[in-house]
C-alpha positions as CSV (number, residue, x, y, z in Angstrom):
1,X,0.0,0.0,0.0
2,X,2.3,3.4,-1.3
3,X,-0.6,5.7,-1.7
4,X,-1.0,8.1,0.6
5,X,-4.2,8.9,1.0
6,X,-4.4,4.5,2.4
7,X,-2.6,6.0,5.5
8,X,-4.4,9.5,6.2
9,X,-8.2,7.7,6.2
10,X,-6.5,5.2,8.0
11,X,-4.7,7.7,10.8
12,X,-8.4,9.6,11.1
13,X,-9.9,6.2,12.2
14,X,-7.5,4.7,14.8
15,X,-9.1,4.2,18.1
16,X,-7.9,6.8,20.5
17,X,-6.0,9.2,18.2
18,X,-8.2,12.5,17.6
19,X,-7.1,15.7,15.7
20,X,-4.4,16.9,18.5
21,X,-2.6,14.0,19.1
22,X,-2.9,13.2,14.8
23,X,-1.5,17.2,14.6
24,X,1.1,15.8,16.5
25,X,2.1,13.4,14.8
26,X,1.9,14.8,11.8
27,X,4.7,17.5,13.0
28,X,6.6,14.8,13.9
29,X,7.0,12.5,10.8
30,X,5.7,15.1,8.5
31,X,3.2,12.6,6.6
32,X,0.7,9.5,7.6
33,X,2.6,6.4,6.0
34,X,5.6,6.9,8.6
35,X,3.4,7.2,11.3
36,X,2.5,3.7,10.6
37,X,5.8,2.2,9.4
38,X,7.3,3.5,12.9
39,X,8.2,1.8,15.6
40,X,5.9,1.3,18.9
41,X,8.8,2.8,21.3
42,X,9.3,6.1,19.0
43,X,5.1,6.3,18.7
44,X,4.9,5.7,22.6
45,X,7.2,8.6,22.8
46,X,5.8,11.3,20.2
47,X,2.3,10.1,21.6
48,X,2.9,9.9,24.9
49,X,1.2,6.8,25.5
50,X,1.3,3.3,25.4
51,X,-2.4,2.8,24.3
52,X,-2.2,5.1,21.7
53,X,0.6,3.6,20.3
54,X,-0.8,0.1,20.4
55,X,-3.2,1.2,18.4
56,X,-1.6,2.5,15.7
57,X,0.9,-0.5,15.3
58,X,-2.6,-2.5,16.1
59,X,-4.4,-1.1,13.2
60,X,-5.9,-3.9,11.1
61,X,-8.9,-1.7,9.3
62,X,-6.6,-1.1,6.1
63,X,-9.2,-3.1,4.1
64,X,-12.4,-1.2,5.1
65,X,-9.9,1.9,3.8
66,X,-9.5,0.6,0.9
67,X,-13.0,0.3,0.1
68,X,-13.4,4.2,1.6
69,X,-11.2,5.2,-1.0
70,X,-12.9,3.7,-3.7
71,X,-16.1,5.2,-2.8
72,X,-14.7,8.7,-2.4
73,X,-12.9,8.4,-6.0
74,X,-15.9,6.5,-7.6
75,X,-18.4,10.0,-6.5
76,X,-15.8,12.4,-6.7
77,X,-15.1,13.3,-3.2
78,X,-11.9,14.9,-2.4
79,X,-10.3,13.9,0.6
80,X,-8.4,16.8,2.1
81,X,-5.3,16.3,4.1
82,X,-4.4,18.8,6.8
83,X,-0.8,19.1,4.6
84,X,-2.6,19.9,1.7
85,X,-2.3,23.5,0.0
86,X,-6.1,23.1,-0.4
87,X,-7.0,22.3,2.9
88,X,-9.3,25.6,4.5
89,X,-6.1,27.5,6.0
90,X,-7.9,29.7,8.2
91,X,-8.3,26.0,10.7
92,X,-5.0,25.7,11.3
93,X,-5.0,28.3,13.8
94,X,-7.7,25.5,15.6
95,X,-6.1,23.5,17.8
96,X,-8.5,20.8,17.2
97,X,-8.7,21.2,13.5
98,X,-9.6,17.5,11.9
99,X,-6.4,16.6,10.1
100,X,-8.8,15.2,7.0
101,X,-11.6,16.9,5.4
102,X,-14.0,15.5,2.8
103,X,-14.9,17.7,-0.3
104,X,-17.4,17.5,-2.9
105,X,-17.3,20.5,-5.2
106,X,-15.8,23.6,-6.4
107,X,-15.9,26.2,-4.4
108,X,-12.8,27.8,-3.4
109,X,-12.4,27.5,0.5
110,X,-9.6,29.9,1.1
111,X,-11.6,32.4,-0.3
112,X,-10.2,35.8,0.7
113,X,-13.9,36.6,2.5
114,X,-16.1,33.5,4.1
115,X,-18.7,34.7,5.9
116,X,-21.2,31.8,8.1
117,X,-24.9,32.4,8.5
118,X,-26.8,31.0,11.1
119,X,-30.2,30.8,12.7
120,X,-33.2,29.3,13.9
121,X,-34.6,26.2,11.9
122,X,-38.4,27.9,12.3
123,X,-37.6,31.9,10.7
124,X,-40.5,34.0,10.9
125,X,-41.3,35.8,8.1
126,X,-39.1,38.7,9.3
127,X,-35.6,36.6,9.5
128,X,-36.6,34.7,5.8
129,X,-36.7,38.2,4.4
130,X,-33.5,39.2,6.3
131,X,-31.2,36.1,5.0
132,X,-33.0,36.5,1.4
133,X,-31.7,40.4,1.5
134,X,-28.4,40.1,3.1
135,X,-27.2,37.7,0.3
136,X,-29.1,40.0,-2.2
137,X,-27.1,43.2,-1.0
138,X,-23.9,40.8,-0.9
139,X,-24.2,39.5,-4.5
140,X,-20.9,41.5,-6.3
141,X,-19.0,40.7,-3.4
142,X,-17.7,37.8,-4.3
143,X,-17.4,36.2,-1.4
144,X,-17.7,32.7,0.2
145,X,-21.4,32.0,2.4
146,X,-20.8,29.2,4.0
147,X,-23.8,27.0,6.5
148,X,-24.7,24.5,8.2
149,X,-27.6,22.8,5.6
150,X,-29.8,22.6,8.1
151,X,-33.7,23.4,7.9
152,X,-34.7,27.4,8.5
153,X,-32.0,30.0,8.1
154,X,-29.0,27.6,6.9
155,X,-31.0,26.8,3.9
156,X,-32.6,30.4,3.2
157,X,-28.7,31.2,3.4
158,X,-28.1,28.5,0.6
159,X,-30.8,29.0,-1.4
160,X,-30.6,33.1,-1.6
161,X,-26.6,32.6,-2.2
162,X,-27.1,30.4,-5.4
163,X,-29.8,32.8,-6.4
164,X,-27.4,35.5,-6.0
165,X,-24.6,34.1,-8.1
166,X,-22.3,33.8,-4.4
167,X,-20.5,30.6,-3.9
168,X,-22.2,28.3,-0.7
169,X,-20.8,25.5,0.8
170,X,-22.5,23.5,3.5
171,X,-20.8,21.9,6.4
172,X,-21.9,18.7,7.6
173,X,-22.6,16.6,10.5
174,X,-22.0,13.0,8.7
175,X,-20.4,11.8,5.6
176,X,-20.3,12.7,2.2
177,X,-22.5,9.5,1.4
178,X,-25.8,11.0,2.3
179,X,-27.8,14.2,3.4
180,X,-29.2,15.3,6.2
181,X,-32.0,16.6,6.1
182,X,-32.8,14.9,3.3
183,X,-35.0,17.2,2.1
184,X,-32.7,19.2,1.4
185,X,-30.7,17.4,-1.4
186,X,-32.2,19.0,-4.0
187,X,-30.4,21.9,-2.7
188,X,-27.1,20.4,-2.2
189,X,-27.1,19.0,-5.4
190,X,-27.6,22.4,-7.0
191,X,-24.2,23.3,-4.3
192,X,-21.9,20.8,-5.5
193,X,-22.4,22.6,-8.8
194,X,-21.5,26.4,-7.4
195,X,-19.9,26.1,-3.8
196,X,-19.6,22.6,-2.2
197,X,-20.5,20.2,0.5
198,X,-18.0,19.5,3.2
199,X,-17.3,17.5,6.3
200,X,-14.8,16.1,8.7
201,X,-17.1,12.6,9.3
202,X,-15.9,9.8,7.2
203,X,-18.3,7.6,4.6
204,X,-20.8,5.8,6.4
205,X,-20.8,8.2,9.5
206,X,-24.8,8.9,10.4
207,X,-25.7,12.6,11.5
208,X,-25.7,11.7,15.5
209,X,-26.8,14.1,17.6
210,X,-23.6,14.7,19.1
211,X,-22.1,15.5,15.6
212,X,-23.8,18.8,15.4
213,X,-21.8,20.6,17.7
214,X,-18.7,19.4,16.1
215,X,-20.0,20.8,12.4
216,X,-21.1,24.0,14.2
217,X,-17.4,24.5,15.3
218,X,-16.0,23.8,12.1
219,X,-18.6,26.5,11.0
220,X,-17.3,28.9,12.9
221,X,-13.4,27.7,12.6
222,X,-13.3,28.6,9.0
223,X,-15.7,32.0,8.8
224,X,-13.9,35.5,8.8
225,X,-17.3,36.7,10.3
226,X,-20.5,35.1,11.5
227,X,-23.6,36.7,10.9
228,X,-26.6,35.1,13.3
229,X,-30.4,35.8,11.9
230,X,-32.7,35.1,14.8
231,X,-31.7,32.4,17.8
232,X,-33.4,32.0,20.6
233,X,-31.2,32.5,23.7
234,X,-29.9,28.9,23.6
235,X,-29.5,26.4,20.9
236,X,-27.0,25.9,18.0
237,X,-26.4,29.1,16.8
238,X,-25.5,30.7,20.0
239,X,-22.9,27.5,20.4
240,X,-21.6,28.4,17.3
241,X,-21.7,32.1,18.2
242,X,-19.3,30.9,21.5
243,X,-17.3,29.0,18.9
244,X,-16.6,31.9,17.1
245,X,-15.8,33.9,19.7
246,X,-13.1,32.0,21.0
247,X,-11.2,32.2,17.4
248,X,-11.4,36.2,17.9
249,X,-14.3,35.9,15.0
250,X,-16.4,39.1,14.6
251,X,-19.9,38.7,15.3
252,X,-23.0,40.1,13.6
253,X,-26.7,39.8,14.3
254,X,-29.7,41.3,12.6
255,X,-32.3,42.5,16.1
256,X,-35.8,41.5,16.7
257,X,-38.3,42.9,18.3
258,X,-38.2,42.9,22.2
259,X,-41.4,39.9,22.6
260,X,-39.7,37.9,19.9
261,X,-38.2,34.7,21.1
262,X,-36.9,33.9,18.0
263,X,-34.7,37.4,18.5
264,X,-34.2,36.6,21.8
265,X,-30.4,35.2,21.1
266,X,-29.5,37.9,18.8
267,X,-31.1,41.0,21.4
268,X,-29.0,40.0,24.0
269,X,-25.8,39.2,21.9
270,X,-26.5,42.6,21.1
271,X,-26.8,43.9,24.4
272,X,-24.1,42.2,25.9
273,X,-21.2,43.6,23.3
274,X,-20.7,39.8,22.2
275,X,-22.4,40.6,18.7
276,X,-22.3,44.0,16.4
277,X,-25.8,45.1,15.5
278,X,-26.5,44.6,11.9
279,X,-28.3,46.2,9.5
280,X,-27.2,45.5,6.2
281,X,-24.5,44.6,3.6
282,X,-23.0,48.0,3.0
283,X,-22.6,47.6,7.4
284,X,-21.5,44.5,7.1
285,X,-19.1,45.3,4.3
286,X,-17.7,48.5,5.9
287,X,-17.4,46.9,9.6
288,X,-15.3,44.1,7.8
289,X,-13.4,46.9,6.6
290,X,-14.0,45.1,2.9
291,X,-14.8,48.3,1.4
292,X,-14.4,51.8,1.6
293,X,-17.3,53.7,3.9
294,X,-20.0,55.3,2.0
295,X,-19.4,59.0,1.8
296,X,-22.5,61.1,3.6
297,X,-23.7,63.9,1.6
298,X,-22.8,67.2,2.9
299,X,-25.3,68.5,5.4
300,X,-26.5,72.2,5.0
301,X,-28.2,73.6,7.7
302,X,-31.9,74.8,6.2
303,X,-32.0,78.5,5.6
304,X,-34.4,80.1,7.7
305,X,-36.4,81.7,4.9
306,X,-35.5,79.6,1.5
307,X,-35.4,80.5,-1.8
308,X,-37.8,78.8,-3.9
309,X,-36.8,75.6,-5.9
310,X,-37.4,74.7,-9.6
311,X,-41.1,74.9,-9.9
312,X,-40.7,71.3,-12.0
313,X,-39.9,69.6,-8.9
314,X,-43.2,70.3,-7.3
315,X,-46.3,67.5,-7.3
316,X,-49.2,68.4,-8.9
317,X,-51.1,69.1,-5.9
318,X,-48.5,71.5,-4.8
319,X,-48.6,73.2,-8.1
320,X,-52.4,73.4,-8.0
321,X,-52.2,75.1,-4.9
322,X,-49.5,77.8,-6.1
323,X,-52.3,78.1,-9.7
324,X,-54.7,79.3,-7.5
325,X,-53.0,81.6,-5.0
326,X,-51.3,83.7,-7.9
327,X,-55.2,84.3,-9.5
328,X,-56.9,84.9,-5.9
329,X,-53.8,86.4,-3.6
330,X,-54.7,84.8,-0.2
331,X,-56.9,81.8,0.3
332,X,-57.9,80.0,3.7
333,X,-57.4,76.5,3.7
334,X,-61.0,75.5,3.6
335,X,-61.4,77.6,0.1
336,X,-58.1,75.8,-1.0
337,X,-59.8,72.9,-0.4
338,X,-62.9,73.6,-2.3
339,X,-61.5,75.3,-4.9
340,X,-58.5,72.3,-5.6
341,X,-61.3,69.5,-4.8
342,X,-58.1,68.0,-2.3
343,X,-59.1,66.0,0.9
344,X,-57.7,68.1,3.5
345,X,-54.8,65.7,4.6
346,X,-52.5,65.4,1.6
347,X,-53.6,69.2,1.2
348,X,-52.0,70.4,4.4
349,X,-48.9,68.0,3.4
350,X,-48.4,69.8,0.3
351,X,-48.9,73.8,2.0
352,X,-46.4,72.5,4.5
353,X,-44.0,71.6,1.8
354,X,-44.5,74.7,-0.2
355,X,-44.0,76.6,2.9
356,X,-40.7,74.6,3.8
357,X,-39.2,75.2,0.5
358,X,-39.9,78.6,0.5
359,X,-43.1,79.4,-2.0
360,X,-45.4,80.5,0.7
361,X,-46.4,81.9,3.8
362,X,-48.9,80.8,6.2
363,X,-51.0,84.0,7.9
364,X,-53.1,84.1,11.0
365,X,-56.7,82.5,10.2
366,X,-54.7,79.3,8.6
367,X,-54.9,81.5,5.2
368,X,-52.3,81.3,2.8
369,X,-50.4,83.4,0.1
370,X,-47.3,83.5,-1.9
371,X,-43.8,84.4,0.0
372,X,-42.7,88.0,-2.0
């Protein structure tokens, strides 16, 4: 057995051996076929155990790899070592970063901005509309979205991403051999195809319960930013939200209103400083320091008495008004009202507009003429 890849599935399935002591040794020998050709004194010492390395000179699962392998290059799944120049960079600053990932797609995931959405599986209609504009706004960016595939907000993330011409990929809680929830293939089908699916579970592994939290901190692990559209105050989302905020991640979430559970989470991330209030792209964008901040227009302070505007500008209820105080002089604002045939609110809008911009003044008796 030379190939490679026969010794890195096999070093992500021995007993015992998770992704720091496998980081270890793989500073050590550099690669995963030394790791097994070495002896059990040198292992015992690198590993600092005995059990650990009786189960790696123990190992006697080489031909359930083999057929792992096959699978993976039969669908075109990319196994992605954690030497690999392909392998999401920005987890290598996790200390329990999986040393092999499993890829299906094309997406690039060192994209120079990856951004994670989460949320409740149950949006209201509120949070549906705020995923489905935030990847809107975010469509020339060019960046990465990347989720969790899950029902509610993972999916709206998706979805509004491939609408939106944005790379997605989702990160997954089992192997590459199925799809949880499975209603959701359709949509991961139409991912493989612009963005990806990913996951650290090898073929065959079922999407256990206690898989979820693992995903969520791979979520979080490879994100520049994570963006959270509504949570309740405990759940996922706010795992992942503690997940990111270990890695020194920045933190966005869109409020709710106060007697929303579903904005509970995000209110008091909010509150508590642990989450920047967000309220759109060009925010987002600008926070991130991604691109440069909008430019406010120059504010001049209005002139007390105003010098009127280009008459074209006006609506045609302000324009009646100004036709029929230049033929009668003055007019109160019950004759305006007959005379225009205007209900009496958008009526007073439009004399309170005139007046603002400077074509008229109002006199005692709530009657009206033109400014001189």
């Amino acid at each position: 057995m030379e190939n490679d890849l026969l010794y890195q599935l096999a070093l992500s399935k021995v007993p015992g051996i998770g992704p720091a002591h496998a980081r270890k040794l793989i500073r050590h020998f550099g690669e995963a076929k030394p790791i097994f050709q070495a002896g059990r004194p040198l292992l015992k010492k690198v590993c600092g155990s005995g059990d650990r390395a009786d189960a790696i000179v123990q190992f006697d699962e080489f031909q359930d790899v083999e057929k792992e392998q096959s699978f993976l290059e039969k669908y075109a799944m990319r196994p992605l070592f954690i030497t690999d120049k392909d392998y999401p960079q920005r987890l290598l600053n996790c200390e329990k970063a999986p040393i092999l990932l499993f890829y299906k797609g094309n997406a690039n995931l060192n994209n120079t901005k990856i951004i994670a959405v989460v949320g409740t599986r149950s949006p209201t209609e509120y949070g549906k509309q705020a995923a489905a504009m935030l990847m809107k706004d975010l469509a020339s960016s060019g960046m990465l979205i990347i989720s969790g595939l899950a029902y509610g907000v993972d999916a709206i993330a998706h979805q509004s991403a491939l609408d939106n011409g944005l790379p997605t990929v989702g990160i997954l809680g089992h192997g590459l051999d199925q799809i949880y929830p499975q209603e959701n293939a359709p949509l991961a089908r139409r991912m493989v195809q612009q963005g990806g699916l990913l996951t650290q579970f090898n073929i065959g592994s079922s999407p256990e319960n206690y898989n979820f939290p693992i995903r969520n901190r791979l979520v979080a692990a490879m994100s520049d930013a994570l963006i959270v559209i509504e949570t309740a105050s405990r759940g996922g989302s706010m795992l992942t939200v503690n997940n990111a905020l270990e890695f020194n991640k920045k933190v966005f979430a869109f409020p709710g209103r106060i007697n929303d559970l579903k904005s509970s989470g995000c209110n008091a991330l909010i509150c508590s400083g642990k989450a920047r209030l967000l309220t759109g792209a060009q925010q987002f964008m600008e926070d991130m320091k991604w691109v440069e901040p909008a430019k406010n227009p120059e504010v001049r302070q209005a002139a007390l008495f105003p010098t009127p505007s280009d008459e074209r500008h006006l609506s045609e209820e302000e324009k009646k008004v100004l036709q029929l105080l230049r033929k009668k002089g003055s007019l109160s604002l019950d004759e305006l009202a007959a005379a225009s045939n205007q209900r009496s609110g958008p009526l007073s809008m439009a004399l309170l507009n005139l007046e603002l911009q400077g074509w008229i003044d109002a006199r005692p008796g709530k009657r009206y003429q033109l400014r001189e």
